[in-house]
N, C-alpha and C positions, 0 to 999 in steps of 0.2 A: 387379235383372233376374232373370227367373225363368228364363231359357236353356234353354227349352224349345224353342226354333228349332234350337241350338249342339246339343242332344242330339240331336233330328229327324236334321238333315240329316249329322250324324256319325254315326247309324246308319244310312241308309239309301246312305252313300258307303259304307260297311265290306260292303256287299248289292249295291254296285252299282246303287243304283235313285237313280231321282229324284223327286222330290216332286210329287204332284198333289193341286193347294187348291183345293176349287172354292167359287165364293163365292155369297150369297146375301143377299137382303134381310130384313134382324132384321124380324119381323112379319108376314112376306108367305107367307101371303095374309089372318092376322089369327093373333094371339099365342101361342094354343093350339096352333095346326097346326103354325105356325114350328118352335118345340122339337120338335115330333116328328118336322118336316124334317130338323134337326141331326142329331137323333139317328140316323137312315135312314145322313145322306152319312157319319157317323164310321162306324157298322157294317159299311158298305160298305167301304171304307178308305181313306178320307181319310185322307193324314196329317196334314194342317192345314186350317183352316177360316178363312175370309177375309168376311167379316161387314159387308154396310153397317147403316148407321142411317139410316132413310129422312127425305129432305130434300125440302124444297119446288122446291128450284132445282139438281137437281144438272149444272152443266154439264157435267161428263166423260161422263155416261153419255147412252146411246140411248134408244129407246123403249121395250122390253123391259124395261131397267132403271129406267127414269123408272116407269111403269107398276107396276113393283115396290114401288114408293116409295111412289107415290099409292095402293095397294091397303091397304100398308100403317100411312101415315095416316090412311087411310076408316075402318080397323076399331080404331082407335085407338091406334096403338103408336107412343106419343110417347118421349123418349131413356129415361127411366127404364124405362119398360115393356121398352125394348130390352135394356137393362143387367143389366134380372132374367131374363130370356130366358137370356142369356149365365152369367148367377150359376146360372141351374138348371143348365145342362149342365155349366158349369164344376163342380159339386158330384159329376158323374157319370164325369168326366171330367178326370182329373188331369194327364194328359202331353200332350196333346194340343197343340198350340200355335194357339192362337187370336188374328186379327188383326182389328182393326176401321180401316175405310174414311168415313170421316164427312168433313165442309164445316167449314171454319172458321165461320162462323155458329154451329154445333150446339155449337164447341168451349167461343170465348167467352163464347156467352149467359149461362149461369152462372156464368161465372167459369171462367179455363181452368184451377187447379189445382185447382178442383174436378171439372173433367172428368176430367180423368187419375186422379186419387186416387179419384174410382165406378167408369172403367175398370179399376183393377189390382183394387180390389174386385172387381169382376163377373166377374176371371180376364184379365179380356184381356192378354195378352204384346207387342204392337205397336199403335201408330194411324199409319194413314196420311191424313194432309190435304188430298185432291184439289186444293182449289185455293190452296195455301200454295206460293209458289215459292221457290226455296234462300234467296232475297234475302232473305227475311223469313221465316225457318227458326228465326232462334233464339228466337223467344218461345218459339213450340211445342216446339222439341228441348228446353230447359230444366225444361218443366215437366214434359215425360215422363220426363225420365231423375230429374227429382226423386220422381216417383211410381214408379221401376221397371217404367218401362212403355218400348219400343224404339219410336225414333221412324221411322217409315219413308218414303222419298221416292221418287219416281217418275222415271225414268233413260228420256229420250225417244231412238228410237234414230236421231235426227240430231243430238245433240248434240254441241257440240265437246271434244276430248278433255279441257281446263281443267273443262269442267263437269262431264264424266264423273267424273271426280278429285274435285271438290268434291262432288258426289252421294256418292259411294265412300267420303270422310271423313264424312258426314252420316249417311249409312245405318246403324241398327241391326238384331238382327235375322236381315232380309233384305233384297234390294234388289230392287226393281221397276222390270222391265226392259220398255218396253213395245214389243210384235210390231209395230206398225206404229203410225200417227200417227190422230189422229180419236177419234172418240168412243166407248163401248162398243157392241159389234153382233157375234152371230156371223154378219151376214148378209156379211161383208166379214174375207176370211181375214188370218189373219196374214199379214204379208212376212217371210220369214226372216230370223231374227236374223244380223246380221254375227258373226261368229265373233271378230272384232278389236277390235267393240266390249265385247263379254264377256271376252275378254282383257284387254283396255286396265282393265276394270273390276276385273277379279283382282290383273294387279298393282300397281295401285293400292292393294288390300285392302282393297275390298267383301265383307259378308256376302255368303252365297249369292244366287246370282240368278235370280228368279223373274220368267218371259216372261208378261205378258198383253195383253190387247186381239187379239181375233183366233183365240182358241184354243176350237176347237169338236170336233174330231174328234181319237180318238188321232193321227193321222199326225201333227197339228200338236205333241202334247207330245213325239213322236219327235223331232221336225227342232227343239225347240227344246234338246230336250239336245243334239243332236249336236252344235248349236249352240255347245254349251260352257254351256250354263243348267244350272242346279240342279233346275229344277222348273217348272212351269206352274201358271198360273191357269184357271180357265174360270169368264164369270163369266155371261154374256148366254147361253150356250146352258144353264147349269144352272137358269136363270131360268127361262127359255123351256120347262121341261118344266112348272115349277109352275105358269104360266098357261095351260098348255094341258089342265090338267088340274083346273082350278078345281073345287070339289064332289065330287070324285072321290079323295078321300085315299088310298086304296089303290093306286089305277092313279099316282098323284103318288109314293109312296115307292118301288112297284117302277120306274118308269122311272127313276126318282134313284140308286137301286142299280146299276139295268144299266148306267147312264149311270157311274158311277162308274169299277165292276169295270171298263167297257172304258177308260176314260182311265189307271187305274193298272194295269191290264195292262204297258201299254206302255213304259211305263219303266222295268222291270226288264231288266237286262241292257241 
């Protein structure tokens, strides 16, 4: 494990802040641009970066993000393509804690410990498997932690405490905590996190916990620390600046910057 998460959020509890990762589509809006995207939200200051690999079928996500996806298979950014995206920055970018969001389809197709072992090559520190449920967790958790790569699962917040618990033992990392039920969209805010279900997660002894689905505006990564969270995602409104800015690379880096600076504003102190 390269505990680059364990260092993250141990310096920024020692500062009093919480972490904002905002996530985006490997590729999107085509492979050239992507990297320079990267590069924008680190400079900004992200402290970690939350990375899909675009899929044909992603159920969890919305339109915004589905759209991400297909933009970024149009212009060809098949897993490999994705990978070396990730190995460039990773080469730029040594502490950074970078996580990747892919389908189990993308994992298997080649072979899953061949997936993992080009993930921890390309720098990745975590994969999270959208549609793996804990029931059928351990192929996956196996062959990440055999590559030193943190297997990460998704902690829905109606779950019952049993499961919370079993999420909490499962979780490397970080844990994903998600703001409300449904699919990705910043058009549908977060529900505030229960304050008892990030409890219940602590002391069970979950890595830190990370709020998403729902997280578009600072006030949402406020109420999700107060919440008792670690940090927030933003994944559908960080999208939603690079397709509104398609051809426009300049005006796409500065709205990604502002868009940053004010989410990691907020969580200090």
């Amino acid at each position: 494990m390269t505990r680059r998460y364990e260092k993250m959020f141990s310096g920024l509890e020692k500062k009093n802040e919480g972490a904002f990762i905002p996530f985006v589509v490997l590729g999107d809006p085509n492979p050239a641009e992507s990297e320079a995207i990267l590069e924008t939200l680190i400079a900004a200051g992200a402290d970690a970066l939350e990375l899909g690999i675009p899929f044909s079928d992603p159920v969890a996500d919305g339109q915004v993000i589905q759209a991400a996806g297909n933009r970024a298979l149009e212009s060809g950014a098949s897993t490999g393509v994705c990978l070396d995206i990730l190995a460039q920055v990773r080469g730029k970018h040594r502490d950074i804690p970078i996580g990747l969001l892919v389908y189990a389809n993308l994992v298997l197709r080649g072979g899953i410990d061949n997936f993992y072992a080009r993930s921890a090559e390309s720098g990745a520190d975590s994969v999270l498997v959208a549609d793996v449920p804990t029931v059928a967790s351990k192929l996956f958790s196996d062959a990440a932690l055999r590559a030193g790569i943190d297997p990460v699962y998704i902690v829905p917040p109606n779950a019952r405490d049993d499961k919370l618990r079993e999420i909490a033992a499962l979780s490397k990392g970080y844990t994903y905590f998600l703001g409300r039920l449904g699919v990705t969209g910043a058009d549908r805010e977060m529900e505030t996190p229960l304050s008892s279900r990030v409890q219940l997660l602590k002391n069970a002894g979950a890595p830190p916990i990370v709020v998403g689905f729902g997280i578009s505006r600072p006030e949402h990564v406020r109420a999700a620390l107060d919440a008792g969270a670690d940090g927030a995602i933003a994944g559908s409104a960080t999208v939603s600046i690079i397709a509104g800015n398609l051809g426009n690379t300049q005006k796409t880096r500065e709205e990604l910057s502002a868009f940053v600076r004010s989410m990691k504003s907020i969580s200090r102190g």
